[in-house]
C-alpha positions in Angstrom: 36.4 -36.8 24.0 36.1 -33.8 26.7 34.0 -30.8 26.4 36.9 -28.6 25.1 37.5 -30.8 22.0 33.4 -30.5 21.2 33.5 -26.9 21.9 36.5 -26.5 19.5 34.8 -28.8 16.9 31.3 -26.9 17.2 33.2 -23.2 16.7 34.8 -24.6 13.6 31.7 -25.8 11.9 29.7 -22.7 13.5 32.5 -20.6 11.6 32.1 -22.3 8.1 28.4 -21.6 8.0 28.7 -18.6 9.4 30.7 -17.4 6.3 28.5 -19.7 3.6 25.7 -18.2 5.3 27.6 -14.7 4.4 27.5 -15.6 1.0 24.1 -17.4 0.6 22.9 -13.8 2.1 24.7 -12.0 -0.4 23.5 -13.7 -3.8 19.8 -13.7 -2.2 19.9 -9.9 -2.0 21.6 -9.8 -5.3 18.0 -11.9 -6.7 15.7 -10.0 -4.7 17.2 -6.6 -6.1 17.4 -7.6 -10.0 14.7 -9.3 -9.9 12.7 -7.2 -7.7 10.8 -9.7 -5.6 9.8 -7.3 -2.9 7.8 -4.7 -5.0 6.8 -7.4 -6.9 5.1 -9.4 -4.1 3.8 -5.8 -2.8 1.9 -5.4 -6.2 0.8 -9.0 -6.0 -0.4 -8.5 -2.4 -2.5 -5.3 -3.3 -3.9 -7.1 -6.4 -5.2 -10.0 -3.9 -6.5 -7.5 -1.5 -8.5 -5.3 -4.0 -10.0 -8.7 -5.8 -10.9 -10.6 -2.1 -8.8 -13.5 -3.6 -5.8 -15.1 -5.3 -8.0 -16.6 -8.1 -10.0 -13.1 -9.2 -6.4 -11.1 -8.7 -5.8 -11.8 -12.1 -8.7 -10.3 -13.8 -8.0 -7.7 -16.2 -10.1 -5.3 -14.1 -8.4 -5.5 -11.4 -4.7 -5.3 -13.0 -5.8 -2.1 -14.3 -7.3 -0.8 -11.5 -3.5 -1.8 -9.6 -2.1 0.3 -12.5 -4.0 3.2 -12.0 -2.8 3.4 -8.5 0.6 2.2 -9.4 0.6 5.6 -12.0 -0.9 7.8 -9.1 1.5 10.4 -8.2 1.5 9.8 -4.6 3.3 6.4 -5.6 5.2 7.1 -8.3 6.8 10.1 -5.7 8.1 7.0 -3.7 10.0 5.2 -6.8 12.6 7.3 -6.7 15.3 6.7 -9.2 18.9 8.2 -10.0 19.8 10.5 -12.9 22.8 10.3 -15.1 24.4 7.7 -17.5 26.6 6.0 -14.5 23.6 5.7 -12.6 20.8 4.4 -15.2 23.6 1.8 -16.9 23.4 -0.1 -13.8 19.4 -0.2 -13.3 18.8 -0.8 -17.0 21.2 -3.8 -16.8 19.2 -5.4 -14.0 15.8 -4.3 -15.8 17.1 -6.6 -18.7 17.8 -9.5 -16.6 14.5 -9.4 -14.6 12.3 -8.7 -17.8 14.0 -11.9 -19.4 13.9 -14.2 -16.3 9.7 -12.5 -16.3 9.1 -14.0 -19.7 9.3 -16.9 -18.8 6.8 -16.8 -15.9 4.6 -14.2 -16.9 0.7 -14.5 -16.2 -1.6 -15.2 -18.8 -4.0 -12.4 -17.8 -1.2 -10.0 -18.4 -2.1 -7.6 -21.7 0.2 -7.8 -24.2 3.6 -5.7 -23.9 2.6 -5.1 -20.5 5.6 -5.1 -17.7 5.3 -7.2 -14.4 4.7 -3.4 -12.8 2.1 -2.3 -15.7 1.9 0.3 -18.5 5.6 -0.5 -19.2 7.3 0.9 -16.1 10.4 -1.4 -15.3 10.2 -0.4 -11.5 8.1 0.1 -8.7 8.4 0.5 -4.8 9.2 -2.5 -2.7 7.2 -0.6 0.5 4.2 1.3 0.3 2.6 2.9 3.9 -0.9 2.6 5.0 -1.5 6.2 4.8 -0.3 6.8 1.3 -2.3 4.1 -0.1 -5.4 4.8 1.1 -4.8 8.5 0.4 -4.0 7.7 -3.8 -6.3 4.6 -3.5 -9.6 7.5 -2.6 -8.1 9.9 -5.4 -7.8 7.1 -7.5 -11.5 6.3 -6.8 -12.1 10.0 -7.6 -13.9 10.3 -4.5 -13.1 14.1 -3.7 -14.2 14.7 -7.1 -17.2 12.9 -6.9 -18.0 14.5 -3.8 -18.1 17.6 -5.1 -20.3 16.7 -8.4 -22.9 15.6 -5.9 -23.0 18.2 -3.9 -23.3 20.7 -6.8 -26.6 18.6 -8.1 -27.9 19.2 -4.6 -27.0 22.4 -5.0 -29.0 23.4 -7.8 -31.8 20.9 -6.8 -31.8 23.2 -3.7 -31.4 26.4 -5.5 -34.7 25.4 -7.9 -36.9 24.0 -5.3 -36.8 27.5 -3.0 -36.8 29.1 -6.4 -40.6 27.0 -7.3 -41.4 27.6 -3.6 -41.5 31.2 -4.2 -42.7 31.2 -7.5 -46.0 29.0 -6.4 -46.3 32.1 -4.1 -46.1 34.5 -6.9 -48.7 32.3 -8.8 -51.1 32.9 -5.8 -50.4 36.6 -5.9 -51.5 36.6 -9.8 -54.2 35.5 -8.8 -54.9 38.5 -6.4 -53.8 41.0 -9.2 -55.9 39.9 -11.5 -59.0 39.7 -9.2 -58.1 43.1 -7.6 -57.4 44.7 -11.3 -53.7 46.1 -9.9 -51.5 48.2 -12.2 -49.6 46.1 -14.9 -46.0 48.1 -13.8 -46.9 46.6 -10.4 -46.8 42.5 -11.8 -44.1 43.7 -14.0 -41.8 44.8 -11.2 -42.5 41.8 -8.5 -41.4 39.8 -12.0 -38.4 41.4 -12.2 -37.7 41.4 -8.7 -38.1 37.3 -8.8 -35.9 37.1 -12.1 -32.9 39.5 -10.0 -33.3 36.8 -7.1 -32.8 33.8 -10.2 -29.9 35.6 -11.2 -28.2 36.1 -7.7 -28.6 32.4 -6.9 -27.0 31.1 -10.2 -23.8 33.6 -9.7 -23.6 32.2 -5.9 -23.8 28.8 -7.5 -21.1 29.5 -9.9 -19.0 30.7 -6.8 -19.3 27.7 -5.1 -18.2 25.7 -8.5 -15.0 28.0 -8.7 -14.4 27.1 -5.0 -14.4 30.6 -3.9 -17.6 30.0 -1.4 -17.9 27.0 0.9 -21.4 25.3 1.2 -21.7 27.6 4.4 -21.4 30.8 2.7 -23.4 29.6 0.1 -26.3 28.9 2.3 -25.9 32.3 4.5 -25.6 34.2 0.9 -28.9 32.7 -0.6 -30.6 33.3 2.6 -29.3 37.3 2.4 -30.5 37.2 -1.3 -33.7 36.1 -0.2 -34.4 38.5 2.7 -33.8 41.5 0.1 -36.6 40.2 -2.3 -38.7 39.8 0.7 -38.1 43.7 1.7 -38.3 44.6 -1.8 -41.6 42.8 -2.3 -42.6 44.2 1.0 -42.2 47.7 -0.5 -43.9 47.1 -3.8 -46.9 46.5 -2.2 -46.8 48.9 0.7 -50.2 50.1 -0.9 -51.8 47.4 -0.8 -50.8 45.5 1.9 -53.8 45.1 3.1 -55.0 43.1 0.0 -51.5 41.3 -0.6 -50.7 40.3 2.9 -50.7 36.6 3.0 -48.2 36.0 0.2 -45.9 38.2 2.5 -46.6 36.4 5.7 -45.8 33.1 3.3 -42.2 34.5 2.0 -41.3 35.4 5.3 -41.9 31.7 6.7 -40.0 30.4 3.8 -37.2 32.0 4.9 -37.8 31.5 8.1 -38.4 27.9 7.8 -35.3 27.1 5.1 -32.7 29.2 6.3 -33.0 30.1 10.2 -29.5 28.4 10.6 -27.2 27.3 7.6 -27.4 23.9 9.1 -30.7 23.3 9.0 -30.9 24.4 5.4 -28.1 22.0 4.7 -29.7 19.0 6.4 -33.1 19.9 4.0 -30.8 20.1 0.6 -28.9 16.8 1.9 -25.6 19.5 0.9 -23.6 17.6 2.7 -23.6 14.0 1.4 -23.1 11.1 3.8 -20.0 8.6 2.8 -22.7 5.8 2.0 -24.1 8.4 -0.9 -20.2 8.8 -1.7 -19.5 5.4 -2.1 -23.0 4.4 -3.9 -22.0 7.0 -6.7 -19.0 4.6 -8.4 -21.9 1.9 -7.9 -23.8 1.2 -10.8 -27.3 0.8 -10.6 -27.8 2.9 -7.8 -30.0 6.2 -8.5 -27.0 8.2 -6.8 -25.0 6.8 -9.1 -27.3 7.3 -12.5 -27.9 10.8 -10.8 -24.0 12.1 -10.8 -23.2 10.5 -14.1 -26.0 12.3 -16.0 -24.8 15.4 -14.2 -21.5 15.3 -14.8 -22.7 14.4 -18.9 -24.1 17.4 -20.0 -21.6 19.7 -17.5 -18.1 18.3 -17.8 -17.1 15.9 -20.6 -13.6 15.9 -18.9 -14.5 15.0 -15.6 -17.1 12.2 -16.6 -13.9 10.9 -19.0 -12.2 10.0 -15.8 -15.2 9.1 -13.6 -16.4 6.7 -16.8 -13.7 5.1 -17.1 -12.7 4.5 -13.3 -16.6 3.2 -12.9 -16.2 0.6 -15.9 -12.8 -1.5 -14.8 -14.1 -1.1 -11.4 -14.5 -4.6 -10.0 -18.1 -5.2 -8.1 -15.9 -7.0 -5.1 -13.9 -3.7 -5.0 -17.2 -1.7 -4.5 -18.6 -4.0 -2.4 -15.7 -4.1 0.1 -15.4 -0.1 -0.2 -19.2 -0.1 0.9 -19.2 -2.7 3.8 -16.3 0.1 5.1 -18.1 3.1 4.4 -21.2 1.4 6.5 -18.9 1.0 9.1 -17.1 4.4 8.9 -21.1 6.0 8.7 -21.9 4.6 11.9 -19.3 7.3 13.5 -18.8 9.9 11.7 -20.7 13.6 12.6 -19.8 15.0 9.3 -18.9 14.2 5.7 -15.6 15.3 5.9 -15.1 12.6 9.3 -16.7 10.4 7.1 -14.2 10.6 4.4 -11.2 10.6 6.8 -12.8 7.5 8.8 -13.0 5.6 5.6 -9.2 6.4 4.6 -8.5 5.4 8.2 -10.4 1.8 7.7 -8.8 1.5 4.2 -5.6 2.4 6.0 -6.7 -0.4 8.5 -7.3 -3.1 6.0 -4.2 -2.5 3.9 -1.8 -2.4 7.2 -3.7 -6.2 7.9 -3.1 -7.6 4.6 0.6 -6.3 4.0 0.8 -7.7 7.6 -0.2 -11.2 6.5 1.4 -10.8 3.0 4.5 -10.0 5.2 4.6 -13.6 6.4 3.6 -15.1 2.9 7.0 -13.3 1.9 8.9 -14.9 4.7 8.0 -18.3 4.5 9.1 -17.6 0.6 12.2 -15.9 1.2 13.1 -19.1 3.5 12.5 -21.5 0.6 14.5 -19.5 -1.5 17.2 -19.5 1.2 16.8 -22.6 1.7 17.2 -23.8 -2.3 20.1 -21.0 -2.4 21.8 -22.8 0.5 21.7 -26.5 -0.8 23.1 -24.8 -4.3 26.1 -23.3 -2.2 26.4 -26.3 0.0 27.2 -28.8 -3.1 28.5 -25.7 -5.4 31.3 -25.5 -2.4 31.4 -29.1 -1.8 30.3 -28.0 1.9 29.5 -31.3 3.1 29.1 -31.0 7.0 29.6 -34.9 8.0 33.3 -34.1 6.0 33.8 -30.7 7.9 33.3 -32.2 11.1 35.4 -35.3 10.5 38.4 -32.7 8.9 37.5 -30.8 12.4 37.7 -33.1 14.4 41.0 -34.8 13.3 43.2 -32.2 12.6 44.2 -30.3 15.6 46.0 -27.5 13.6 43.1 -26.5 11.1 40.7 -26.3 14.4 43.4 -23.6 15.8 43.7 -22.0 12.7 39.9 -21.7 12.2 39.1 -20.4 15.7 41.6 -18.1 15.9 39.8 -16.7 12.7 36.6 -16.9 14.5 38.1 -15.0 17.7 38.4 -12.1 15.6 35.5 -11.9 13.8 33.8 -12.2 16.8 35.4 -10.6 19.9 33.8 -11.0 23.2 32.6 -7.6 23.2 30.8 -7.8 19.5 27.9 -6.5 18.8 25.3 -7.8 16.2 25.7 -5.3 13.5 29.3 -6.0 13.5 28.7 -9.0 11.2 28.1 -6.6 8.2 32.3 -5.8 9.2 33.0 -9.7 8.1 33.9 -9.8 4.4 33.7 -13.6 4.0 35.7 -13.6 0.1 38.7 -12.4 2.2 37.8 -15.4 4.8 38.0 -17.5 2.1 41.3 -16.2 0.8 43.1 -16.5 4.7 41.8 -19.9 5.4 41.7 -23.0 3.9 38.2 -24.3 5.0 38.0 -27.9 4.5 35.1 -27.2 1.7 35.8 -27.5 -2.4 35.8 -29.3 -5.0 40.2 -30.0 -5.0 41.2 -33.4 -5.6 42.7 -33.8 -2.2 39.2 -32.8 -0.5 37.2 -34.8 -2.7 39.6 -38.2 -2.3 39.1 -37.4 1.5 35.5 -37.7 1.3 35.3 -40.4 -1.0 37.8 -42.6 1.4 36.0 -41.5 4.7 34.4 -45.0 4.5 35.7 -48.3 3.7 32.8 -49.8 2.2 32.0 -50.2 -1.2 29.5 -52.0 -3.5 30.8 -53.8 -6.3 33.8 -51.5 -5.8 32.1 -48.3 -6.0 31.7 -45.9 -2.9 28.3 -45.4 -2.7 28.2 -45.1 0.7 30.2 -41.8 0.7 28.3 -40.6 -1.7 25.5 -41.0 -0.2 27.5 -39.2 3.1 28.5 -36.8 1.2 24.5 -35.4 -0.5 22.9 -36.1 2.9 26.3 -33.7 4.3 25.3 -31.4 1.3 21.4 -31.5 2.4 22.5 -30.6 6.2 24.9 -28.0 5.4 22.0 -26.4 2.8 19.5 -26.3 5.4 22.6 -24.7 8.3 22.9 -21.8 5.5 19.2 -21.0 4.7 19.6 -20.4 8.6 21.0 -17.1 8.3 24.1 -15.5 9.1 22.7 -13.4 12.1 22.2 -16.9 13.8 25.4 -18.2 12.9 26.9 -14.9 14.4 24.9 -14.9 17.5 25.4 -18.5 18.3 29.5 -18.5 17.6 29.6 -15.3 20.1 27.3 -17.7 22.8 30.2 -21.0 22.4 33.3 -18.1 22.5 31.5 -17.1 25.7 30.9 -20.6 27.2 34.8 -21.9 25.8 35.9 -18.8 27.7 34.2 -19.4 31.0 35.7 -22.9 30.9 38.8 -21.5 30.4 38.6 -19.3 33.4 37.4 -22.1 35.3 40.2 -24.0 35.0 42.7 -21.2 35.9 41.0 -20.2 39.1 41.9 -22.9 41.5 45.6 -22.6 39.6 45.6 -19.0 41.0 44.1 -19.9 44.5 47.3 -22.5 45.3 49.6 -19.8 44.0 
């Protein structure tokens, strides 16, 4: 037995599982497709990172949660489906096929006539990026809107607090005017004056709701407002200045004090809530949180609707886990918009992990499946490898046959994608593998041995599911090994070949 002859018996069996492998490749795809095993681990994977767990995935919270994200539009966007009869027919007939194989393995914790994918949707994507889901996973929180529901109630907290400021000056003044006997047109029009500065505030207030002014403006505008009172008050008492003085030189430092620079004001009105306040909003029990919901009560049924009902299926290991990131994203950010946009970069961060470790969990499935699907091909083709390389090794003529067939499918120059070229049904058709279940193969394997026990050949068949076993395990393999490692023995039978002719050519 020379090198040659185990070359030539290592291409042929190479060859064979190279095309089983073909196949085995083919029908997993087929599964993974109908029944949709990648967007169904993806939604798996996101439950378990949401809940901290496996166990606590399958709380009803935490489904629905997943299928509010799942019916965001940011996701939905990525489901993309074809239109038309010819296109759907398809689709729905693999819907039908994966819903029955579903029933039989569906979760307990699922609600009734609820899809694998929730709120009946048959479909879902098999990849979602980092980016996109901690973009719809925030709007799913409602963060942006909650954001801007707290900084409203600071907002008119602020506006009423420099609105009692002044009026404990105007108290003060009273005071004066009643001690001093002053005219009753002169209390009546610092009154009015006060109620006009009221007024301005609330319609700046209500600019900033219809998001015509940003909290900068706001600030600069009540601080404008303010300065005319204070000339106008200065005017109305231009005749008594003398008496009325001090609540003047008070005004003036209020403004002074409040609104010297629109940050500064902002800092005292906390207008610009930190991502800690943020997050502690969708937390019950905090006062942020007891603060925005009674807010958001009496001003907008619509928006507490969808703030209500996010904050009730929201699981307490979700908030937690949001909160131990927005600590982390507080300790660097200037601003509460760099807050926000660090905390979608560590949700970003976290999701990119998991899918990274979910990744492997899928891998390590997908083999077992491979492997199963290439034991069921190996005895469904009667692909017993101790048979193949026996057939291989004893007939000279298949062993041409089959590596010419393997010279062309793999050429020395081949590339790796040129295995998606190799259509292994036509293989199949072309060459007579010694694979099958015909009575000529099968008698062959039974008589490989001589022995028997009590006239039956147990020994073959014992050959033959330990050949079925080998050959299962070659398949799950994969066909990109198969490919490489048949173009590595063409390469190594061809140097050999050269080998030999050299010296040939030297004498010559």
């Amino acid at each position: 037995m020379n090198l040659p002859f185990i070359l030539d018996v290592a291409l042929g069996l190479i060859f064979i599982y190279l095309i089983l492998s073909l196949l085995a490749s083919e029908i997993q795809e087929l599964l993974t497709t109908v029944l949709q095993w990648r967007a169904e681990h993806l939604r798996r994977s996101i439950e378990i990172l949401l809940a901290g767990d496996a166990q606590t995935s399958e709380n009803p919270e935490i489904i629905q949660l997943v299928n509010k994200i799942y019916g965001n539009p940011l996701i939905q966007n990525i489901n993309q489906e074809a239109k038309g009869l010819l296109a759907t027919l398809p689709r729905k007939a693999t819907w039908a096929f994966g819903s029955l194989f579903n029933l039989f393995r569906k979760s307990s914790s699922r609600f009734k006539k609820e899809t694998v994918f929730g709120d009946q949707k048959r479909s879902a994507p098999s990849y979602i990026g980092g980016e996109n889901f901690a973009n719809t996973f925030m709007d799913t929180l409602q963060l942006p809107i909650l954001v801007e529901k707290l900084t409203e109630i600071r907002l008119e907290q602020f506006k009423a607090e420099r609105l009692d400021d002044v009026r404990q000056i105007l108290i003060q003044l009273q005071v004066y005017i009643n001690n001093q006997e002053l005219s009753n047109e002169f209390a009546t029009n610092i009154a009015a004056d006060y109620r006009r500065l009221d007024l301005e505030y609330n319609l700046i207030i209500d600019e900033f709701k219809k998001e015509k002014y940003d909290i900068y403006m706001v600030i600069n505008r009540m601080g404008d407002s303010l300065a005319k009172y204070i000339e106008s008050f200065a005017a109305s008492i231009a005749d008594h200045e003398y008496i009325l003085d001090k609540p003047l030189r008070e005004l003036k430092f209020l403004r002074q004090d409040i609104f010297e620079s629109a940050e500064k004001a902002i800092v005292i009105g906390g207008l610009k809530p930190n991502i800690n306040e943020i997050v502690k909003s969708i937390k019950k029990g905090s006062d942020i949180h007891g603060e925005v919901i009674a807010a958001i009560q009496d001003k907008d049924s619509e928006t507490y609707k969808k703030v209500k009902e996010l904050i009730d299926i929201l699981p307490t290991s979700v908030v937690d886990n949001i909160e131990t990131m927005a600590k982390r994203a507080q300790m660097r950010a200037k601003s509460t918009e760099e807050g926000i946009t660090l905390l979608r970069r560590e949700i970003e961060n976290s999701f990119d992990s998991s899918m990274e470790r979910a990744g492997g969990v899928y891998k390590r499935n997908a083999k077992g499946v491979a492997i199963l699907i290439g034991i069921t091909l190996a005895i469904t083709t009667n692909a017993d490898t101790f048979h193949i390389i026996n057939r291989l090794s004893k007939d000279s003529l298949l062993r041409e046959i089959i590596i010419n067939q393997a010279v062309k499918v793999a050429p020395q120059d081949s590339n790796p994608s040129d295995i998606n070229k190799i259509d292994p049904n036509e293989i199949l058709k072309e060459v007579e593998l010694p694979i099958g279940w015909t009575s000529a193969n099968v008698q062959q394997q039974i008589n490989s041995t001589k022995y028997r026990v009590n006239g039956l050949p147990v020994f073959s068949v014992l050959s033959m599911i330990a050949g079925w076993f080998v050959s299962g395990i070659a398949i799950a393999m994969g066909a990109p090994f198969w490919f490489d490692l048949l173009g590595k023995v063409m390469n190594v039978k061809n140097a050999g070949k050269k080998g030999k002719q050299s010296p040939r050519n030297q004498d010559e």
